[in-house]
BAVEX-40520 format. One record per residue: residue number from 0; residue in one letter; x, y, z of N, C-alpha, C, CB in turn. Coordinates in steps of 0.1 Angstrom, whole numbers, plus 5000, padded with zeros to 4 digits. Glycine has a CB too. Layout:
BAVEX-40520
[NUM, A, [X, Y, Z], [X, Y, Z], [X, Y, Z], [X, Y, Z]]
...
This chain:
BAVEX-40520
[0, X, [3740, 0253, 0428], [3740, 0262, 0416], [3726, 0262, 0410], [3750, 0258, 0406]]
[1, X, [3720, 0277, 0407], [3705, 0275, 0399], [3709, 0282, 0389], [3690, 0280, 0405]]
[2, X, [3702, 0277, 0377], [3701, 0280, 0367], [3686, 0288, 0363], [3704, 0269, 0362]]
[3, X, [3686, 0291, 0352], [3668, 0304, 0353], [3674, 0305, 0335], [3668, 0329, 0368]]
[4, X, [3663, 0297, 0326], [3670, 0297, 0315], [3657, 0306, 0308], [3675, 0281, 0309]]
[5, X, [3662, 0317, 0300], [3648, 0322, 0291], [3650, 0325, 0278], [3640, 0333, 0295]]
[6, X, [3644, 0323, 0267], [3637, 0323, 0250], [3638, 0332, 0249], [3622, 0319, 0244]]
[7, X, [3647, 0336, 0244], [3649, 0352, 0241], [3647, 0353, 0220], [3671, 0359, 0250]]
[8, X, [3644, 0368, 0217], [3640, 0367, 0205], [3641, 0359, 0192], [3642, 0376, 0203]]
[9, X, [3634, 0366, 0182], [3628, 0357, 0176], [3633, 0344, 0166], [3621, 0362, 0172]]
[10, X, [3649, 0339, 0172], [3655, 0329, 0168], [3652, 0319, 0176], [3667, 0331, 0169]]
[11, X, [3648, 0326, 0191], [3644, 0315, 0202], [3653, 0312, 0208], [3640, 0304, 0197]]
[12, X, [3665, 0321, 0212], [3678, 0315, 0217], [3682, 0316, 0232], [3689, 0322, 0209]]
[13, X, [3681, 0303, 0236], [3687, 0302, 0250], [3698, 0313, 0259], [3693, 0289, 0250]]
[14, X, [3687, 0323, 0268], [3699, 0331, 0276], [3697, 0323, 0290], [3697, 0351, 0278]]
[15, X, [3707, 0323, 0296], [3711, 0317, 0312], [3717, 0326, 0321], [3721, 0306, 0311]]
[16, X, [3708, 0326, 0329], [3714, 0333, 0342], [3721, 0322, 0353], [3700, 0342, 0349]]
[17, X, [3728, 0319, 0359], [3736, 0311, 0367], [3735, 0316, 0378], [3748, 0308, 0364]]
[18, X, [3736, 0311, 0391], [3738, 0319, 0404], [3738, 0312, 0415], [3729, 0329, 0406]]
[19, X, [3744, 0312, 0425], [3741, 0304, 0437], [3739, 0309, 0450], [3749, 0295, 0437]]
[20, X, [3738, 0307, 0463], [3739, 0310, 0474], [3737, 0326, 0478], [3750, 0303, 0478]]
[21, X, [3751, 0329, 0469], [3762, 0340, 0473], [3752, 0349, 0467], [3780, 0340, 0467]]
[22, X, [3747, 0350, 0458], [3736, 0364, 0450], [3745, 0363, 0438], [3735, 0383, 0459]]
[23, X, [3756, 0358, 0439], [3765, 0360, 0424], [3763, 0354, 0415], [3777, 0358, 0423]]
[24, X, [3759, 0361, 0399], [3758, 0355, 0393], [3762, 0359, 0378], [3748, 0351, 0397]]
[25, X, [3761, 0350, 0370], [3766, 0348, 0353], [3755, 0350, 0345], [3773, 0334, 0349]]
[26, X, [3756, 0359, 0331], [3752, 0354, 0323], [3754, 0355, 0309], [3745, 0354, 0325]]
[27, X, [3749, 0340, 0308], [3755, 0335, 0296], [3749, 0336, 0284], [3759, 0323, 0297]]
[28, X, [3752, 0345, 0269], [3743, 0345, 0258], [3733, 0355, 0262], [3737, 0332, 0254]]
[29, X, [3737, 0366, 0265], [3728, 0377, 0267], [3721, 0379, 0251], [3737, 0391, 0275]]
[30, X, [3706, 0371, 0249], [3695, 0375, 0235], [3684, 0387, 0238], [3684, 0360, 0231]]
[31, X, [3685, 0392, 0248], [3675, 0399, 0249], [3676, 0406, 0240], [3673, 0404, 0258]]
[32, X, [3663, 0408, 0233], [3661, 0418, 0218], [3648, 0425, 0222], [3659, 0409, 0201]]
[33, X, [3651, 0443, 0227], [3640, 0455, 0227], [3639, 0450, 0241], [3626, 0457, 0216]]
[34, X, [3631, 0466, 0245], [3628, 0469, 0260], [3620, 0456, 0263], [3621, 0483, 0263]]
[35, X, [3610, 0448, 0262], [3603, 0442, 0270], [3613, 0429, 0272], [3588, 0438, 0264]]
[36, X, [3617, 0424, 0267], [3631, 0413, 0271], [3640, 0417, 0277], [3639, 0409, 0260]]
[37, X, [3644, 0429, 0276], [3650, 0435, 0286], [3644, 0434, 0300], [3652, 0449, 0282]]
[38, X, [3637, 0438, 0302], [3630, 0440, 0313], [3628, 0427, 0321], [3617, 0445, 0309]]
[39, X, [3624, 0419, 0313], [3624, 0402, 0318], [3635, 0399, 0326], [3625, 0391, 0307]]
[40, X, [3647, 0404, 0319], [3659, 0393, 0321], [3662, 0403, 0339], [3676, 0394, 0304]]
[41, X, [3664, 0420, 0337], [3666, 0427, 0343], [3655, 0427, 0358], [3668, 0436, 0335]]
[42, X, [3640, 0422, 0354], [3631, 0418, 0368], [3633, 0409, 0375], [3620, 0414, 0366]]
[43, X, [3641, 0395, 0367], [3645, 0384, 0374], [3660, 0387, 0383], [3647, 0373, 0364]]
[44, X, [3667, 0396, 0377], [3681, 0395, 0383], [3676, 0405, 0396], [3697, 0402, 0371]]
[45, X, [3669, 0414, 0397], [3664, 0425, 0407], [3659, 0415, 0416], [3652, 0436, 0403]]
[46, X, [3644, 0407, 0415], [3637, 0403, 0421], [3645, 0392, 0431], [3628, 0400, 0414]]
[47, X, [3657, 0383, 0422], [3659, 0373, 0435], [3678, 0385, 0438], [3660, 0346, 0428]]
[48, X, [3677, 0396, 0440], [3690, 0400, 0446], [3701, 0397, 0441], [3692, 0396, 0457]]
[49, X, [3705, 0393, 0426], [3717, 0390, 0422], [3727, 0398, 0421], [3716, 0385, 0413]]
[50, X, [3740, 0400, 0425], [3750, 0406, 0415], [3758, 0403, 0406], [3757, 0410, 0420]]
[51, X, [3754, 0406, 0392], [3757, 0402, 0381], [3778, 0399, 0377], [3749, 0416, 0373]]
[52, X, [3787, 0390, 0381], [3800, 0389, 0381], [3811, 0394, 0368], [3801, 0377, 0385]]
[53, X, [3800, 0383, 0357], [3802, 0378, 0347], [3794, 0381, 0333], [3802, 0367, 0351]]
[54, X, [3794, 0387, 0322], [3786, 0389, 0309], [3799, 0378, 0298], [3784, 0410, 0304]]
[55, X, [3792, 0363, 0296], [3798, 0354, 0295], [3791, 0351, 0278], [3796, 0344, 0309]]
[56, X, [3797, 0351, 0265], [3799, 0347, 0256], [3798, 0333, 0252], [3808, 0352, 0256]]
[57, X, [3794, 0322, 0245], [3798, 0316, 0239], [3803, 0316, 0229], [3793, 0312, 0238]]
[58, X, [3793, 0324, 0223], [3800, 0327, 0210], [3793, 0339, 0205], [3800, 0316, 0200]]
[59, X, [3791, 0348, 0196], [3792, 0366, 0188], [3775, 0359, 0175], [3817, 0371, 0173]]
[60, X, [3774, 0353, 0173], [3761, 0351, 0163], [3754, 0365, 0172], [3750, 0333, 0165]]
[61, X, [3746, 0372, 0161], [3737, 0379, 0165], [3725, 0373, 0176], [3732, 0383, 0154]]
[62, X, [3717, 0364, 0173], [3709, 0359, 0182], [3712, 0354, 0197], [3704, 0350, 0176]]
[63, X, [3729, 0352, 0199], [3734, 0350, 0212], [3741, 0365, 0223], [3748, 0338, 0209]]
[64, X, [3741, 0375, 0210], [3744, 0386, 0216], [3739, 0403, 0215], [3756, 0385, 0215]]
[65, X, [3725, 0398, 0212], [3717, 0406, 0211], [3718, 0421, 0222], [3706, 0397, 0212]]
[66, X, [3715, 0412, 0234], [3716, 0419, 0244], [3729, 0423, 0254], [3707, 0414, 0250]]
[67, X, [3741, 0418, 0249], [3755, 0422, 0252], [3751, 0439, 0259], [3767, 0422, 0235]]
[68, X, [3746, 0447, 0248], [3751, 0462, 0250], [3741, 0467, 0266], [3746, 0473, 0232]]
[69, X, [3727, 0463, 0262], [3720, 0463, 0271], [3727, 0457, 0287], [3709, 0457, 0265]]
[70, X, [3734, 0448, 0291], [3734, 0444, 0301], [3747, 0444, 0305], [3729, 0434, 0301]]
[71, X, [3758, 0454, 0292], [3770, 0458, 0300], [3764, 0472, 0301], [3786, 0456, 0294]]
[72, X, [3759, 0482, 0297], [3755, 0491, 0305], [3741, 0488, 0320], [3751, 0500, 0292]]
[73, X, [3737, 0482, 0319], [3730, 0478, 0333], [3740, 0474, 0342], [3718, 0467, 0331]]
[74, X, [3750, 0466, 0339], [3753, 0458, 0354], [3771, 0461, 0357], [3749, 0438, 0351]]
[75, X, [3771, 0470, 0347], [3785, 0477, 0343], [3797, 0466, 0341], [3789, 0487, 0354]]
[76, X, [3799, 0459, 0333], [3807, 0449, 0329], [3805, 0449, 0311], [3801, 0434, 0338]]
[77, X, [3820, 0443, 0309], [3820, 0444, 0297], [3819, 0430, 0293], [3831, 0451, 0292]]
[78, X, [3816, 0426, 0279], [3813, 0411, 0274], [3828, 0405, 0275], [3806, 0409, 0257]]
[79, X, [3827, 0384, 0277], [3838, 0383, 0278], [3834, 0368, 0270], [3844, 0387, 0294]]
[80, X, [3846, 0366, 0262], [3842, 0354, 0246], [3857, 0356, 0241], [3826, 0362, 0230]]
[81, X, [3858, 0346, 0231], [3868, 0343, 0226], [3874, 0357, 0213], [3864, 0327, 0221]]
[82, X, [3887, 0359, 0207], [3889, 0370, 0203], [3886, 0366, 0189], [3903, 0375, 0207]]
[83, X, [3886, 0353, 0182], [3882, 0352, 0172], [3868, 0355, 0168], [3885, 0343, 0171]]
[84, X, [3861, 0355, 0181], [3849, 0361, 0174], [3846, 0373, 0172], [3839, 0358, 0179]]
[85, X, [3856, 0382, 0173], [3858, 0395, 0169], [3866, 0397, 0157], [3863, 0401, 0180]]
[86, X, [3876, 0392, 0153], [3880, 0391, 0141], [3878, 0382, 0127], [3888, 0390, 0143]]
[87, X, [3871, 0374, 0135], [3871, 0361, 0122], [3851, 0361, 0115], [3877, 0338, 0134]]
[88, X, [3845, 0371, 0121], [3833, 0375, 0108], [3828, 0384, 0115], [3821, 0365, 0102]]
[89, X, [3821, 0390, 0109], [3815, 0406, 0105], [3807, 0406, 0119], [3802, 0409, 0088]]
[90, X, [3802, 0424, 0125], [3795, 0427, 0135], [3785, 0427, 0139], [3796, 0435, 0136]]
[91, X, [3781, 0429, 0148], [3765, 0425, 0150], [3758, 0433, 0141], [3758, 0427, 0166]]
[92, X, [3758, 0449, 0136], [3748, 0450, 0132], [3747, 0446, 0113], [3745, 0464, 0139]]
[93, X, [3761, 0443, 0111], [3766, 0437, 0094], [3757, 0423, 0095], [3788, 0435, 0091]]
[94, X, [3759, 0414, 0109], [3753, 0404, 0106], [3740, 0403, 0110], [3758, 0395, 0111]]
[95, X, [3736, 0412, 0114], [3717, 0418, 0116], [3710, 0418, 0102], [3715, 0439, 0121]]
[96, X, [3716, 0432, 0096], [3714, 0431, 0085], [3710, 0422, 0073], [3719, 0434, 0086]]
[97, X, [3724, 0414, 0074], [3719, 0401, 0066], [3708, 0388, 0071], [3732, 0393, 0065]]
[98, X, [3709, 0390, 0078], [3693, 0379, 0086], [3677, 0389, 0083], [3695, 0377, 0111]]
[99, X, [3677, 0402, 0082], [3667, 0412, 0082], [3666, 0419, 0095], [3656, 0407, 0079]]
[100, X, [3678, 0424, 0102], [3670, 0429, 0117], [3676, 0441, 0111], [3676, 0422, 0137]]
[101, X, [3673, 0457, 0118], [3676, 0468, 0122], [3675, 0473, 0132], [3673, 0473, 0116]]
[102, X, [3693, 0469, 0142], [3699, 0477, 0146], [3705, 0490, 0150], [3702, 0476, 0145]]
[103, X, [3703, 0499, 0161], [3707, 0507, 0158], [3724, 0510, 0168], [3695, 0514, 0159]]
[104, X, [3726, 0500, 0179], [3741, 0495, 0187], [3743, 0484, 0175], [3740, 0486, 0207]]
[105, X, [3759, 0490, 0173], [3769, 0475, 0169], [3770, 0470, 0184], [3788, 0479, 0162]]
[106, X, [3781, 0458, 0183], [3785, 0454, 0190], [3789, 0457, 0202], [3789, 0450, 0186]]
[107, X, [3791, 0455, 0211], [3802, 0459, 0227], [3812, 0448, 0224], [3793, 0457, 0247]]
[108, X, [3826, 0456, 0222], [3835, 0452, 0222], [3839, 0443, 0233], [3841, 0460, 0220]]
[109, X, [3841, 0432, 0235], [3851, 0421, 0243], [3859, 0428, 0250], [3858, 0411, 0235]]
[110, X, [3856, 0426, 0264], [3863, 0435, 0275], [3877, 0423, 0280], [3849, 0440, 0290]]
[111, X, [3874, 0411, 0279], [3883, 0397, 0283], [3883, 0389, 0276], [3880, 0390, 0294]]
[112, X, [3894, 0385, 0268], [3896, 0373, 0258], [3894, 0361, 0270], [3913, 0372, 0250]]
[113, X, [3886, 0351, 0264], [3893, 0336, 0269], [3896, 0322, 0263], [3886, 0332, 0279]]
[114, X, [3905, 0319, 0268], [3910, 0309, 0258], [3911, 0296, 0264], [3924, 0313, 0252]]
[115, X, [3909, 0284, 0260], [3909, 0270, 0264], [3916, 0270, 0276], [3916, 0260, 0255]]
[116, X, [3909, 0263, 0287], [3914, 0261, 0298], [3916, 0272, 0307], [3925, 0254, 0295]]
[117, X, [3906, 0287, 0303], [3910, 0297, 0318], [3898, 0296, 0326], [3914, 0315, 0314]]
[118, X, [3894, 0300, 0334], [3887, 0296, 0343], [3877, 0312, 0348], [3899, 0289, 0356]]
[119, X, [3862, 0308, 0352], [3858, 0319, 0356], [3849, 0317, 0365], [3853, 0326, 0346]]
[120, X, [3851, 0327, 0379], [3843, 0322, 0389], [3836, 0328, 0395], [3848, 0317, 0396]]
[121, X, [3826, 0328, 0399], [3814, 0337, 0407], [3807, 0328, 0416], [3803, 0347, 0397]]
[122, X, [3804, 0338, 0429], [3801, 0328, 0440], [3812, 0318, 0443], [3789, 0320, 0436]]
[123, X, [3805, 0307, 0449], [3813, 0295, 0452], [3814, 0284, 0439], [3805, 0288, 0464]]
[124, X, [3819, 0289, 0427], [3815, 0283, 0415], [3827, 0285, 0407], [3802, 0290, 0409]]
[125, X, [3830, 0275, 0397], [3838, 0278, 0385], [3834, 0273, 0378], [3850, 0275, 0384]]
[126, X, [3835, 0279, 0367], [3833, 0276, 0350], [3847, 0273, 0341], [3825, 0290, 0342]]
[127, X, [3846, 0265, 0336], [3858, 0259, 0326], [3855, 0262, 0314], [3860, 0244, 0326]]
[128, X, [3867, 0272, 0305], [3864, 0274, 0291], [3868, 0265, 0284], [3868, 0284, 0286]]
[129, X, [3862, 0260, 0278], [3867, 0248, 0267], [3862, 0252, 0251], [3858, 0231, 0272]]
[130, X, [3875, 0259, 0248], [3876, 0260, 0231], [3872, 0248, 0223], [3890, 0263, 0227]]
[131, X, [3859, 0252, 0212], [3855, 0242, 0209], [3849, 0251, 0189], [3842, 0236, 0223]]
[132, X, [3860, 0252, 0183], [3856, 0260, 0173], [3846, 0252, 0164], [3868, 0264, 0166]]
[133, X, [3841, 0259, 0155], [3833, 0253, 0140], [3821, 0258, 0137], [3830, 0239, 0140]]
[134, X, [3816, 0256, 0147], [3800, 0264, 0146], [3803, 0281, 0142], [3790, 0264, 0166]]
[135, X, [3811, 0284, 0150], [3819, 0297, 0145], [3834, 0296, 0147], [3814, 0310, 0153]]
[136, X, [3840, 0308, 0149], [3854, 0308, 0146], [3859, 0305, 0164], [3860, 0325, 0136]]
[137, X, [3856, 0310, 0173], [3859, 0309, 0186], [3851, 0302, 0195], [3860, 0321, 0190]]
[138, X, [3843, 0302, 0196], [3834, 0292, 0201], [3838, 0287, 0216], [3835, 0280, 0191]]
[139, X, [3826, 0292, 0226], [3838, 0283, 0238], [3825, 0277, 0249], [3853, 0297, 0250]]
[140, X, [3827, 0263, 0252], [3817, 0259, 0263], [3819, 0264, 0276], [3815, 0245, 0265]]
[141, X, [3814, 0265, 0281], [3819, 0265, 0300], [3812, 0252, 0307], [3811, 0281, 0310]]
[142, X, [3819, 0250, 0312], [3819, 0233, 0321], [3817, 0242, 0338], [3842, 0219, 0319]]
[143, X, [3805, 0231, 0342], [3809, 0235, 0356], [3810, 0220, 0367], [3797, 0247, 0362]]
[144, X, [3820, 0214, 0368], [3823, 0204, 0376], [3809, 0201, 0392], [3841, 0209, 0380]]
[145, X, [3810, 0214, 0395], [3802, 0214, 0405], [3790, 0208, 0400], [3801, 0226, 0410]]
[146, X, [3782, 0215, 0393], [3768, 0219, 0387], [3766, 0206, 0378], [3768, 0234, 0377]]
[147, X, [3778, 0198, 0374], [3776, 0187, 0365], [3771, 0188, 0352], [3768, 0178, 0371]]
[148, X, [3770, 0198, 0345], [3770, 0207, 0334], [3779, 0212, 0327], [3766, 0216, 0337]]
[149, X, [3775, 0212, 0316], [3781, 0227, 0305], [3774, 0231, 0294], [3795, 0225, 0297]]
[150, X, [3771, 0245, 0293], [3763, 0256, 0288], [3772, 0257, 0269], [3766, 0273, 0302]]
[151, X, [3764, 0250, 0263], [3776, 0245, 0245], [3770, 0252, 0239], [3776, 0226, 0235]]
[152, X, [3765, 0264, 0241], [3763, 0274, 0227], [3751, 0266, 0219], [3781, 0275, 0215]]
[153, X, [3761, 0269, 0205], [3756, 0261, 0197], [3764, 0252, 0184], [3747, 0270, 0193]]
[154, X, [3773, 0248, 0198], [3781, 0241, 0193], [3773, 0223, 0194], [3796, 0245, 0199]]
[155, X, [3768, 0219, 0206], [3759, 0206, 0208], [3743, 0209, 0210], [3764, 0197, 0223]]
[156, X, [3735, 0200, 0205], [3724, 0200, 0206], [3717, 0189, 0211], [3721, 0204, 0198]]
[157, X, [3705, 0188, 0218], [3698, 0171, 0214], [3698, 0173, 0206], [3686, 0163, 0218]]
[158, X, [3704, 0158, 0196], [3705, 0151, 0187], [3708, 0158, 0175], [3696, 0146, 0186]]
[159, X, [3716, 0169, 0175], [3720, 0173, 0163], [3732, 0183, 0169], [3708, 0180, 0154]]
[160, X, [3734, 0191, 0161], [3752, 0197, 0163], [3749, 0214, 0155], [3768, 0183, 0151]]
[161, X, [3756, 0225, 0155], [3753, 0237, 0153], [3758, 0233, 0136], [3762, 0249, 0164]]
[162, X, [3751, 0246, 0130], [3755, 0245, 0117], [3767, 0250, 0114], [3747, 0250, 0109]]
[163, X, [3774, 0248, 0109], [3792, 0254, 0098], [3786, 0260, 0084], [3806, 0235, 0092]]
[164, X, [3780, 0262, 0083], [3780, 0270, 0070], [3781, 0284, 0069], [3770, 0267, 0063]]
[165, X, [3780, 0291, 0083], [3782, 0305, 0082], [3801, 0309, 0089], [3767, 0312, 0094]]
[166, X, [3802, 0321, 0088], [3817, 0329, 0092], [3823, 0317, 0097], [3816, 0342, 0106]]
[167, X, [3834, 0312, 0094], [3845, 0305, 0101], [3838, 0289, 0104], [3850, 0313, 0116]]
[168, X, [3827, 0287, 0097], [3820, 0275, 0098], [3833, 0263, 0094], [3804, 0276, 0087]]
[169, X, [3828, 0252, 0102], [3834, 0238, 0099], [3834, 0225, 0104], [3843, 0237, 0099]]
[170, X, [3827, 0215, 0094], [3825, 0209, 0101], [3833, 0199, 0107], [3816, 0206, 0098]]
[171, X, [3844, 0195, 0098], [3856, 0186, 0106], [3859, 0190, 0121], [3871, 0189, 0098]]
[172, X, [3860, 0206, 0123], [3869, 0211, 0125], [3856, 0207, 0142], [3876, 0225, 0116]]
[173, X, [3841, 0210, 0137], [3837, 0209, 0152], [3838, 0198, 0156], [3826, 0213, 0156]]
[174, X, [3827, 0189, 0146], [3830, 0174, 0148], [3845, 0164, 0159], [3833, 0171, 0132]]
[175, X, [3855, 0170, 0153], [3865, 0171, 0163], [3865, 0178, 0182], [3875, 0177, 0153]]
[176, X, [3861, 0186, 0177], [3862, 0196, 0188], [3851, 0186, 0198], [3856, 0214, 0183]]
[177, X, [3842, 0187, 0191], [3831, 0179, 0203], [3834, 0164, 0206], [3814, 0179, 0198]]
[178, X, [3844, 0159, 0201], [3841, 0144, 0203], [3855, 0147, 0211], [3838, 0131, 0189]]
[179, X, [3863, 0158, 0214], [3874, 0157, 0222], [3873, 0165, 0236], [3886, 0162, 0214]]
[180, X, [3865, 0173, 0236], [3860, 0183, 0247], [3846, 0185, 0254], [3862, 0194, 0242]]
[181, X, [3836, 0175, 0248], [3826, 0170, 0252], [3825, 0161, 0255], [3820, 0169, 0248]]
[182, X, [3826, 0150, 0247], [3822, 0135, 0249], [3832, 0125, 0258], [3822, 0128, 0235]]
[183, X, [3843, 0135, 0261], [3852, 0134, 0272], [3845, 0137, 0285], [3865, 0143, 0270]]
[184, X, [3840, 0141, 0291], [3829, 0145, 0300], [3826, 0136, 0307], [3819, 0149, 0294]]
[185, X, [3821, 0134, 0320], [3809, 0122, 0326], [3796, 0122, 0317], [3804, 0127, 0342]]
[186, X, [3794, 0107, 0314], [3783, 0106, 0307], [3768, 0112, 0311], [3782, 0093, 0306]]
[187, X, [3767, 0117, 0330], [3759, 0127, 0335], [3758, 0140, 0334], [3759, 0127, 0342]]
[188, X, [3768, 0144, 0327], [3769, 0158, 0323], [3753, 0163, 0316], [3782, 0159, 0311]]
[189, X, [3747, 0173, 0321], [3737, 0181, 0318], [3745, 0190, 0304], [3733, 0190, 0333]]
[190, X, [3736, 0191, 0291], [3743, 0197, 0281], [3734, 0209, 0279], [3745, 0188, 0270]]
[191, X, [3735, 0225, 0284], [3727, 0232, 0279], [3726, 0239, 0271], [3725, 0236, 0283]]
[192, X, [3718, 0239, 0256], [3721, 0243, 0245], [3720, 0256, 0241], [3716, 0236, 0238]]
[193, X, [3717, 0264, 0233], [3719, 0278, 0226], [3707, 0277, 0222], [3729, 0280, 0215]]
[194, X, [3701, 0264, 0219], [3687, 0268, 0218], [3680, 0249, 0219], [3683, 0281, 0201]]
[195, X, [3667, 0249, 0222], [3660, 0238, 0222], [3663, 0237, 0236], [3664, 0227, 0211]]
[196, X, [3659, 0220, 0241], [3656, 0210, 0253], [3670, 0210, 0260], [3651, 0194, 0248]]
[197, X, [3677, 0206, 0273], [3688, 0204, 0275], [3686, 0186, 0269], [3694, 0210, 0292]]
[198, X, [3697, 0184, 0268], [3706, 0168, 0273], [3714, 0160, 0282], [3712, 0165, 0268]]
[199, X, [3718, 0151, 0276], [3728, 0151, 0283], [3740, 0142, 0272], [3724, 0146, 0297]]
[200, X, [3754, 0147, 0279], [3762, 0134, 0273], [3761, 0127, 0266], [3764, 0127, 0276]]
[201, X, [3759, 0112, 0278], [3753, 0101, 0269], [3746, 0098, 0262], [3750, 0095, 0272]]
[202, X, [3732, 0104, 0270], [3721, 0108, 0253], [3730, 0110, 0242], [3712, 0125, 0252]]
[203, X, [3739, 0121, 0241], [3745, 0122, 0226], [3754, 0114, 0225], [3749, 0134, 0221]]
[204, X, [3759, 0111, 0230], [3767, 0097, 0226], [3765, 0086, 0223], [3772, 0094, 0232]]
[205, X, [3751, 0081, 0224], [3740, 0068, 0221], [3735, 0074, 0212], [3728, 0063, 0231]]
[206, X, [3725, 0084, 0208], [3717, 0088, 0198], [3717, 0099, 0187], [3708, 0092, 0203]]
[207, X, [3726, 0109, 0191], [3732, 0116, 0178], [3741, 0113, 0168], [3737, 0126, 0182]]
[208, X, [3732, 0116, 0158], [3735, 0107, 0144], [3747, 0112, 0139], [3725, 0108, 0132]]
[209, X, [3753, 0124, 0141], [3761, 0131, 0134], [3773, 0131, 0145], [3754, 0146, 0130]]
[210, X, [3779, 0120, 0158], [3788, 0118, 0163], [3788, 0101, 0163], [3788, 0126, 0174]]
């Protein structure tokens, strides 16, 4: 499995493209924001021959789904994330707004709910959804057993954890979530975040202050 991770606008937020062997591939947290990011994400998937399976969600924050609209009309697929993040706070361009962006696409509606424990596969590959609410209202990691990984939004970080103070924020509620669906994990688990350095596991299980 390769991964191709890039800094997409100006939150800085981790998009991932996934892919292996087969040309098939995922991606996860589509941020691309305006044509030149676009272009990036869309040169790389051209250049190494990919076919795009999967437009994969963590979670609905504006800065993780920036580029939803853009890359289900390129690769013809609709976004696929938990349903609470469609009901449980306001749209991309209501939550644009409030940060200072202007929008001129709302959202692309969620073409596939997924919910704890369904599975998504491209190539020779599976991803495990693992509901993990607080950071927001739906929230979901994908685990890949193979890859020894999982792609946590911005629900884990090195050494710190996503914030709860916005839509459906909480912190009991993640705090829990991650110390039952993470830290359960092989302590080699690769942790890739929503934004910043990857980790791993153990790292946060030795050094993050806030578990």
């Amino acid at each position: 499995m390769k991964i191709k991770i890039f800094e997409f606008n100006p939150i800085q937020e981790n998009t991932y493209v996934v892919y292996d062997e087969t040309g098939e591939a995922v991606i996860i947290d589509c941020g691309c924001l305006g044509k030149e990011e676009e272009k990036i994400l869309d040169d790389f998937i051209a250049f190494n021959h990919l076919t795009v399976k999967h437009l994969l969600n963590t979670h609905l924050h504006l800065d993780h789904a920036f580029g939803n609209a853009f890359a289900s009309k390129k690769y013809g697929l609709k976004p696929e994330g938990n349903k609470l993040e469609e009901t449980g706070m306001p749209g991309l361009k209501e939550q644009a707004r409030r940060f200072g962006f202007e929008l001129v696409e709302d959202a692309v509606t969620l073409g596939t709910y997924l919910e704890d424990g369904d599975t998504v596969t491209f190539g020779n590959h599976t991803l495990y959804c693992l509901f993990v609410p607080g950071h927001s209202p739906g929230s979901i990691c994908f685990y890949s057993k193979e890859g020894n990984c999982v792609f946590a939004g911005d629900v884990l970080f090195q050494g710190s954890i996503g914030r709860t103070d916005l839509w459906g924020g909480s912190f009991n509620t993640l705090i829990s979530g991650i110390r039952r669906k993470l830290l359960t994990l092989p302590e080699s688990t690769v942790v890739y975040p929503g934004h910043g350095p990857a980790t791993t596991i153990g790292e946060e299980k030795r050094n993050n202050m806030y578990l």
